[in-house]
PARO-177923 format. One line per 3 residues: their letters; for each residue x, y, z of C-alpha. Coordinates in nm, 2 decimals, padded with zeros to 4 digits. Example, Ala and Ser with C-alpha at 12.3 -4.5 7.8 and 13.67 -1.06 7.14 Angstrom:
REM residues 2
as) 01.23,-00.45,00.78; 01.37,-00.11,00.71
***
This chain:
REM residues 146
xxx) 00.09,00.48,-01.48; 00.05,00.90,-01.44; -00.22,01.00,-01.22
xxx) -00.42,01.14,-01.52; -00.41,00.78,-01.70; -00.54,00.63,-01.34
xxx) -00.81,00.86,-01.39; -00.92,00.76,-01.73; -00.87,00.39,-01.63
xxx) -01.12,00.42,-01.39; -01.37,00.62,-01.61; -01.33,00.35,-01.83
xxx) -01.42,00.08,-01.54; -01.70,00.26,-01.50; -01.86,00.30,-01.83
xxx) -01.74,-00.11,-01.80; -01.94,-00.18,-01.57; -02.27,00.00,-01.64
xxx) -02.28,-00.08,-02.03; -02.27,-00.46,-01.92; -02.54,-00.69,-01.78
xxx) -02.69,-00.69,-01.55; -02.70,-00.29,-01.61; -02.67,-00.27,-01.99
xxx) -02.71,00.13,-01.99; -02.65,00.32,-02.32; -02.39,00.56,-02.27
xxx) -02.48,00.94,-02.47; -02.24,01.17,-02.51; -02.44,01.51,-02.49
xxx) -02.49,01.59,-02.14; -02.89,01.64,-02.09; -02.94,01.42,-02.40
xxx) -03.27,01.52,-02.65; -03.57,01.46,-02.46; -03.70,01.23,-02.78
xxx) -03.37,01.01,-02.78; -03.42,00.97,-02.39; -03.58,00.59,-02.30
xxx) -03.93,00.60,-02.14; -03.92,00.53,-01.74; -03.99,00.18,-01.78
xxx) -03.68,00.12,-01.92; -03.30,00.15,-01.86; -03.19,00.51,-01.82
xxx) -02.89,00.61,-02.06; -02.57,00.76,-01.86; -02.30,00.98,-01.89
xxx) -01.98,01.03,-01.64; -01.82,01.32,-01.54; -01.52,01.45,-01.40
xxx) -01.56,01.65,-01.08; -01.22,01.70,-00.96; -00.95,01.57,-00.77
xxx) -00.79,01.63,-00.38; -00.46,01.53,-00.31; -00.41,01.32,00.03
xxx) -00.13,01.46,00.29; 00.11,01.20,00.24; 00.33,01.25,00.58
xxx) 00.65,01.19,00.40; 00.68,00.84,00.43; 00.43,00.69,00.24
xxx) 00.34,00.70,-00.13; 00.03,00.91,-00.19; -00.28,00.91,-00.24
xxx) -00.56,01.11,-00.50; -00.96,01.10,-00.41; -01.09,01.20,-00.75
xxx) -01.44,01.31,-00.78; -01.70,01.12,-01.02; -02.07,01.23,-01.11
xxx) -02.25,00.96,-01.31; -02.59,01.08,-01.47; -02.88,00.90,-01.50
xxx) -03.14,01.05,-01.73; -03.48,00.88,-01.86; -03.81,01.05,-01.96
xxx) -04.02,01.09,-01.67; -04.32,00.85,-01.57; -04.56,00.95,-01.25
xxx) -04.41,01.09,-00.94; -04.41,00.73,-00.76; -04.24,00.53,-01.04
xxx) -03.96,00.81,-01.07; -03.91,00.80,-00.73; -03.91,00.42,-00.71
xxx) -03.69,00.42,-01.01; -03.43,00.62,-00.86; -03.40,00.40,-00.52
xxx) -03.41,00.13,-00.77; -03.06,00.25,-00.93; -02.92,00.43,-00.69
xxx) -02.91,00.06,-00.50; -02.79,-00.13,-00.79; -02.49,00.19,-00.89
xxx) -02.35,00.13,-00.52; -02.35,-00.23,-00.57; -02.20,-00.20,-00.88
xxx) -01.89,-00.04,-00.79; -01.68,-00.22,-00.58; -01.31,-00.13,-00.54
xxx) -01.29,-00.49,-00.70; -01.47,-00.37,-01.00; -01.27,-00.10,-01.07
xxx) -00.90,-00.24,-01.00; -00.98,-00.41,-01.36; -00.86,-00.31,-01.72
xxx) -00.56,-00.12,-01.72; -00.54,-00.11,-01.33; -00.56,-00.50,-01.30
xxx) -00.20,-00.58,-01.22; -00.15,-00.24,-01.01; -00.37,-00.25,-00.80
xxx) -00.45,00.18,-00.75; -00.82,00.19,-00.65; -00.86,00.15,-00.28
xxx) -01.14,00.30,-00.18; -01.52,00.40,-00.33; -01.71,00.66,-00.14
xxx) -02.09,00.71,-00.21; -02.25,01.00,-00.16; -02.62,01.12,-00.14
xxx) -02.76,01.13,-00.47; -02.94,01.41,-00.64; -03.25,01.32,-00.79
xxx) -03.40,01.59,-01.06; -03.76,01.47,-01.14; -03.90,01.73,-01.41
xxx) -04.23,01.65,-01.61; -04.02,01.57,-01.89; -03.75,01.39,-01.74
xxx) -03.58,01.21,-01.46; -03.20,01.26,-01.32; -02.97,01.12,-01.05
xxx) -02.64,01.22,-01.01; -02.50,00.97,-00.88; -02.19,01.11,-00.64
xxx) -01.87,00.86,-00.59; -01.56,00.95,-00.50; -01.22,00.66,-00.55
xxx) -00.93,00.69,-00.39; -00.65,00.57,-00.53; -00.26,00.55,-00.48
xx) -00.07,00.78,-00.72; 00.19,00.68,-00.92
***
C-alpha cells in the first residue's frame, strides 16, 4: 500500500470510529460549518478531519521506515454557558483519546498489514466563542511506510 493510501486508510478509521456508537458524530464537510446547521451544546458536536502534514522518521539504513503524519480533528457545536463548554470539551477530548487506539485504527484497509503503530495526543485547542464551541483535537500516527 503507497504511503499516501496509508494516509487515507487512516482518515477513513477515523471518521470510522467517530460516526459510530458510542460517538455517533455527524461528519460536515465545510470547515467552520453554518452556525444554524451546528447542534446545540447539549448534544453531539459534528466533526471534520484534517490533514496537517507528515515527517519522515530517520530510518538508519537497516530498517524499513517509518511516517508520523499529522491529524487535526474538529469539534464544533453551538455554544452553551462558559462551564458546560468547558465541561463539554474535557468531556470529548477524554472520550477522542480513548477512542483511538493503534487497535482501532489498524482496521479497514490496514487490517492485514498491520502500519499504524503508534497514536500521539497532543494538547487540545479549545475555541469557546458566544456562538460556538471548538476543539482541535491534535493526534499524530506513526506508521511503517510501504
Amino acid at each position: 500500500m503507497a504511503n499516501a493510501d496509508t494516509v487515507k486508510a487512516i482518515i477513513t478509521n477515523i471518521e470510522g470510529i467517530l460516526s459510530s456508537s458510542p460517538h455517533l458524530l455527524l461528519k460536515i464537510n465545510i470547515p467552520g460549518g453554518v452556525t444554524e446547521t451546528l447542534p446545540s451544546f447539549t448534544a453531539n458536536p459534528v466533526y471534520y478531519v484534517m490533514y496537517d502534514g507528515e515527517t519522515p522518521e530517520y530510518e538508519h539504513g537497516q530498517k524499513p521506515g517509518y511516517m508520523e503524519s499529522s491529524f487535526v480533528i474538529v469539534l464544533v457545536w453551538l455554544s452553551g454557558s462558559i462551564s458546560a463548554a468547558r465541561d463539554k470539551s474535557i468531556e470529548w477530548f477524554h472520550a477522542l483519546r480513548t477512542a483511538l487506539p493503534v487497535n482501532a485504527l489498524n482496521a479497514g484497509d490496514l487490517a492485514t498489514t498491520k502500519l499504524v503503530s503508534r497514536v500521539t495526543v497532543e494538547k487540545p485547542d479549545v475555541d469557546m466563542q458566544p456562538a460556538e464551541t471548538k476543539i482541535l483535537f491534535r493526534a499524530s500516527v506513526r506508521y511503517r511506510e510501504a
